[in-house]
N, C-alpha and C positions, 0 to 999 in steps of 0.2 A: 504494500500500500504506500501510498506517497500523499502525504499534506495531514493536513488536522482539522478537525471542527471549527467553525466559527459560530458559538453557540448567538442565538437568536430566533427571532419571529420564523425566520427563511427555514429552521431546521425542524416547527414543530408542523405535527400532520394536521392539527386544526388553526382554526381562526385566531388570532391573538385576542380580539374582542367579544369572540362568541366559541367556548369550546366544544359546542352542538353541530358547528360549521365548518366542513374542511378548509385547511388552505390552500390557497389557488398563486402560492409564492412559492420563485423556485429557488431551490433549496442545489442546485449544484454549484455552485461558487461556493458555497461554505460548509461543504464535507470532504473528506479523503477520496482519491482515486483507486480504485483497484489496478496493479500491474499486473502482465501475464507473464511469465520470462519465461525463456525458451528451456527445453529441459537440456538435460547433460547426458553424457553417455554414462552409464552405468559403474557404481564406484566397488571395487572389487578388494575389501581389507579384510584381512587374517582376522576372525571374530576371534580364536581363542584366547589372543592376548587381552580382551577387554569386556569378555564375558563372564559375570561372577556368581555363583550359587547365591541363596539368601542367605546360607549362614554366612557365608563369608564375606557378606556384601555390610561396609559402611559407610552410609550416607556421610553428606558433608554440605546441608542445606546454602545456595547461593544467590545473593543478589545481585545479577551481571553489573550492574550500575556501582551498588556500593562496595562490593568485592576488592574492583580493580581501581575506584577513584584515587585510592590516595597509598596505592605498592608504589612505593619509588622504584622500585624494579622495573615498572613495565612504563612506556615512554608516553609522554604528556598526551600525543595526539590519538592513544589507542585507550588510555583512561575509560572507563564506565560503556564500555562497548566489548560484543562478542571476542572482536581480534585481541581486545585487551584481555579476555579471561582465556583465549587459547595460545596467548605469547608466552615463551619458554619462563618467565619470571613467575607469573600469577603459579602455571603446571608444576614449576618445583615447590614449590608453596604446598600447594595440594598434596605434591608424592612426598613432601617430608613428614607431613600429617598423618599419610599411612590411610587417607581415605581410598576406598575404589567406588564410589559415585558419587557425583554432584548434582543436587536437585534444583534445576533453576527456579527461583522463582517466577512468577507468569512473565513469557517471550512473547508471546502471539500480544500480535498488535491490538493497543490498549486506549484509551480515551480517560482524562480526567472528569469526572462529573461537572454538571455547569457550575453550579454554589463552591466549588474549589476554586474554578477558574474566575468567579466573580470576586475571590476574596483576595485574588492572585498567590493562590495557593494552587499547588497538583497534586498526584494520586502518585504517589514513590512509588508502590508495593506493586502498582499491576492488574489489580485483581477487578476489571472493568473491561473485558473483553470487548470486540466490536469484529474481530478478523482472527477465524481461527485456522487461518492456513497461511496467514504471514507474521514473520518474527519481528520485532518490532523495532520500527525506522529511527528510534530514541537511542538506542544499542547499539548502532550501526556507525563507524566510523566510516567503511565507504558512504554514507548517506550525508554524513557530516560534510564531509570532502566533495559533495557534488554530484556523488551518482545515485542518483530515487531509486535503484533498484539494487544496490550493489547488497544490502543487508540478503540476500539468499543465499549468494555464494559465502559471505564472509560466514554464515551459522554454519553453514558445510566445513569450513576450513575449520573452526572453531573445534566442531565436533572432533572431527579427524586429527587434529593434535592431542583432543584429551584423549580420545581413544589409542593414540599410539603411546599414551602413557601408563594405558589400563585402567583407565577413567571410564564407566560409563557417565550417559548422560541421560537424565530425567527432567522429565518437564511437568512443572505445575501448571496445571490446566481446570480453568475455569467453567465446566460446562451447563452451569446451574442458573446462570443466567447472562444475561447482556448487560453493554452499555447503556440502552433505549431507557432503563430505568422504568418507571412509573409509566400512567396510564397520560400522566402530562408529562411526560419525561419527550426528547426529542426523537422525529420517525430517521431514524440513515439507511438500516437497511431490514432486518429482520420482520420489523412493525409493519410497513409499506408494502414489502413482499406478498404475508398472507400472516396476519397476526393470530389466528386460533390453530395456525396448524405450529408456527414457535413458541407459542406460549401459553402458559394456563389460564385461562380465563374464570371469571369468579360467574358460576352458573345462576345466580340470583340477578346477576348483573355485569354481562359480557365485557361494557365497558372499562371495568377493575379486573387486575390481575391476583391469582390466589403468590403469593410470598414467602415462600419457605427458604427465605436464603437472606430476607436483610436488609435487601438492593433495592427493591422497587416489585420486580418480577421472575419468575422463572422459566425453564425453558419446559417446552413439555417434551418429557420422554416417553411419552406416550403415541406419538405420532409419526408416523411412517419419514415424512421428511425432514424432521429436526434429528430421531438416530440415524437417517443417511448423511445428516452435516456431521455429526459427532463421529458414526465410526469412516468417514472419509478422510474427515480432519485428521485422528489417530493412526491410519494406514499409511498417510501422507508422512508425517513425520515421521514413522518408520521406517519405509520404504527410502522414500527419499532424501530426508534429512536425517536419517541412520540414528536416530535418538534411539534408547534401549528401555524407556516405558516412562510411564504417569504417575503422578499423586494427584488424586481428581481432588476436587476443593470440597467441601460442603458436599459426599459422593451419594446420602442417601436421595437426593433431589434427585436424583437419575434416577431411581428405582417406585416414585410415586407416581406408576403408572394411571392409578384409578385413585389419587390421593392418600395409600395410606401406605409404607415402605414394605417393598413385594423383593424377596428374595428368586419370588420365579420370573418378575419384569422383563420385557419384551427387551431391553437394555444389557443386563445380566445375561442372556438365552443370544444375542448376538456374538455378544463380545467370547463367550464359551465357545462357540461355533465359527468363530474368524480365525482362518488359519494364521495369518499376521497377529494379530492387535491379541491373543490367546498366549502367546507364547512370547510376550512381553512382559516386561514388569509391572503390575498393576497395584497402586497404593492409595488405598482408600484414606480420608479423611471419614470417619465413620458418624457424624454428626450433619445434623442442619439446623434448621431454625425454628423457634416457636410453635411444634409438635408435639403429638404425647408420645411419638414412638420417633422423637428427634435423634435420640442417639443411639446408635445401631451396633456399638462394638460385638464382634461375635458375631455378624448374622452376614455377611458378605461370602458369596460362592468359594469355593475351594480353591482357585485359578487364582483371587485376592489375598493380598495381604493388608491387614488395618495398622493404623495411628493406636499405639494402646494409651489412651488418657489417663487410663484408672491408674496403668504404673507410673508413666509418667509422673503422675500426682503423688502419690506414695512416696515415690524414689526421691523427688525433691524434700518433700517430708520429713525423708528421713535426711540428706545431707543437711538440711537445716537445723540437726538435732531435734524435731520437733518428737513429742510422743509417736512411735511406731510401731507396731509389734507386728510377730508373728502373723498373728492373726486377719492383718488388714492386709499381708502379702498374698497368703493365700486364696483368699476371693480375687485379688486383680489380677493372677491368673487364671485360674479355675474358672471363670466366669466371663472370662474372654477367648478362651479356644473352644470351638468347638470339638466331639468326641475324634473325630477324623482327624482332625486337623493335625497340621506339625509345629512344634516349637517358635517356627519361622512365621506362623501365622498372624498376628500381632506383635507388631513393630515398638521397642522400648524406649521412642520418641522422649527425653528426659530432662534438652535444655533450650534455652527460647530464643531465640534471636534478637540481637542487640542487647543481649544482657549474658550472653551465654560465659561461661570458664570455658578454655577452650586452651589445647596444649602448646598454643604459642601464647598464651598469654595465663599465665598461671595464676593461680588469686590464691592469698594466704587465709588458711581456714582458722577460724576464733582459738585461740588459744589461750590454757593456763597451765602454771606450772603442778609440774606430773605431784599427785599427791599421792597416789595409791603402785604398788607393786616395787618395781624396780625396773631401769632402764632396759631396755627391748622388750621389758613383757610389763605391761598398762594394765589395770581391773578396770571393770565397769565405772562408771561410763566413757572412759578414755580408749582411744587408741593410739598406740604409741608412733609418733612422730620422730624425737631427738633424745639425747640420753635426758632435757629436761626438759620438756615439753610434751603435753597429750593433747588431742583436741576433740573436741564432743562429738560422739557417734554412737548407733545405737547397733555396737558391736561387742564381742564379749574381750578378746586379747588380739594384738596382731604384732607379728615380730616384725622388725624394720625395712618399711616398703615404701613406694613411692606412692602419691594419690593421681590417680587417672580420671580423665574425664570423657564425656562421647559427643563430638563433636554434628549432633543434627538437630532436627528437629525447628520450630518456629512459633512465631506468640499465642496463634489462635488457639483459644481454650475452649476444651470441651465443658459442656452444659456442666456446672456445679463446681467449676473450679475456682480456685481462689484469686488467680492469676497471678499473684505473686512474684517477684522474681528470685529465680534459684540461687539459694550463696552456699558454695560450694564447704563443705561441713570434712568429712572424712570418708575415703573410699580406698580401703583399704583389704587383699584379702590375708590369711594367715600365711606364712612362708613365703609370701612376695608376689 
């Protein structure tokens, strides 16, 4: 895509003075262009270097923008853009980490809401989709430099370097709704097209959309041609831009095909049956919005792996010393695999973005001087750090080891969390 909204009168589908009345303004001067670019001959790279099981897969959640802003490593003009997160400075970064995937956060081309843009403020994060087959021309240092369409090649090269590091690449993907927003929100493209068959309409009154995401509206997965946009989109970046799977956002909204979350959905029964997009990574965010069956951990097909919140929450819990026992482990497992399922099933998502301890930047955990045992071996409630020094954990002994940390995950909280931010306590096991 090439240009930006120019939000106004020209981009809404009604009257500005009557919203009973269509507009009769045209509205092409002040939207984005779709480009078509020619394809490429077929990229032919050795999959085993950069193909990873689930267990042995760790994520390494990224923001291409805030990532590469400010590595003195990688050079001023490729900053906060693709070439910048696949130039050899950003990848050593990544491989000293010990990551093998990175999860972009949302690429596909993205729109600030208008009330951002009015306050001259934008949407950092992404998560306002408008084009889910183009990567987006913000991230694009060819775009920068002058070519509208260079951001498809440079996401291919991007790829192809992390991959020759054994980096997969994951995309966060918005499919739960649009830019269009509300029912007064602006018409660009989805609305205008054929609005009941993209979106769920509120059956008392067609004019309102039903909202289980937040945003304004959602997409309907329910409809023959909004899962052709979705699993085209998905095949697309497969095939073509060689990405190795998703973290869908907000995943149960796909699955309310008759409104209430369907593990057997027309959606689910797809994506099972695509010889592509099946044998992909697939990561649920297992939540949506203001539902009585909003949170879904545990109930996603076999082929899915989830966000586990419930550990998440726990885990942080407990590095904060806060009260944790046994007993509140147990349920956040047990209650998030299903009988089938594998180990790999739910994902121990544990630290949050922009707040995260993370192994280049290490944070000192609260400490007081050791009062119980003796050096290398700590009682309760300490674990032993230095010959004087314990720090609170809710561990029994631990002989002299280092604390680790796990570098994924991101802020959105599941329903009943505290949001809190994680401060890294003691993560310690016995013998090192």
């Amino acid at each position: 895509m090439s240009g930006t909204v120019a939000f106004g009168p020209a981009v809404l589908g009604y009257s500005a003075g009557n919203q009973d009345a269509p507009s009769d303004a045209d509205s092409a001067a002040s939207v984005p262009r779709s480009l078509v670019v020619a394809g490429e001959p077929v990229r032919r790279l050795d999959r085993a270097n950069w193909i990873h099981s689930y267990a042995d897969t760790v994520i390494y959640e990224v923001h291409v923008k805030g990532f590469t802003m400010r590595h003195p490593g990688i050079p001023a003009e490729l900053r906060g853009t693709f070439a910048g997160l696949g130039h050899e400075a950003a990848i050593a970064h990544l491989v000293d980490l010990g990551v093998t995937a990175v999860e972009l956060l949302p690429v596909h081309e993205s729109i600030p809401e208008a009330f951002l843009v009015q306050r001259g403020l934008t949407n950092y994060w992404g998560y306002n989709t408008i084009g889910y087959f183009a990567p987006s021309q913000a991230y694009s240092a060819a775009v920068r430099a002058g070519h509208p369409h260079g951001q498809v090649t440079e996401f291919k090269a991007m790829v192809d370097a992390l991959h020759a590091a054994g980096i997969e690449v994951l995309l966060d993907v918005v499919f739960n709704h649009t830019a269009e927003g509300n029912d007064l929100g602006p018409t660009l493209c989805y609305r205008g097209l054929d609005n009941p068959a993209y979106y769920r309409l509120d059956g008392s009154d067609p004019r309102h959309y039903i909202d289980t995401t937040g945003c304004g509206n959602s997409l309907n997965a329910g409809d023959p041609v909004t899962l052709q946009l979705i699993m085209d989109s998905l095949r697309y970046w497969l095939t073509d831009m060689h990405v190795n799977g998703f973290r869908f956002d907000l995943a149960p909204a796909l699955a309310r095909q008759e409104g209430e979350f369907e593990m057997r959905s027309a959606f689910f029964d797809l994506v099972s049956q695509d010889p592509v997009v099946s044998r992909a990574k697939l990561i649920a965010e297992p939540w949506d919005v203001g539902q009585m069956d909003s949170y879904d951990l545990g109930r996603f097909p076999p082929v899915w792996r989830e966000w586990n919140g419930k550990y998440r929450d726990t885990m942080r819990d407990f590095w904060r010393s806060h009260p944790v026992g046994l007993g509140e482990f147990a349920p956040t497992t047990q209650s998030t695999t299903r009988p089938t399922g594998k180990p790999t099933t739910t994902g121990p998502t544990t630290t949050a973005r922009g707040t995260a301890a993370r192994k280049d930047r290490p944070t000192t955990p609260p400490c007081w001087p050791c009062e119980h045992g003796s050096p290398g071996r700590c009682s309760p409630p300490c674990c032993y750090l230095s010959a004087s020094r314990c720090c609170s954990a809710a561990t029994r002994w631990a002989a002299p080891s280092r604390a680790t940390t796990t570098p994924t995950a991101r802020t959105t909280r599941s329903p009943g969390s505290t949001g809190r931010g994680p401060t890294l306590a003691c993560w310690i096991s016995p013998g090192g």
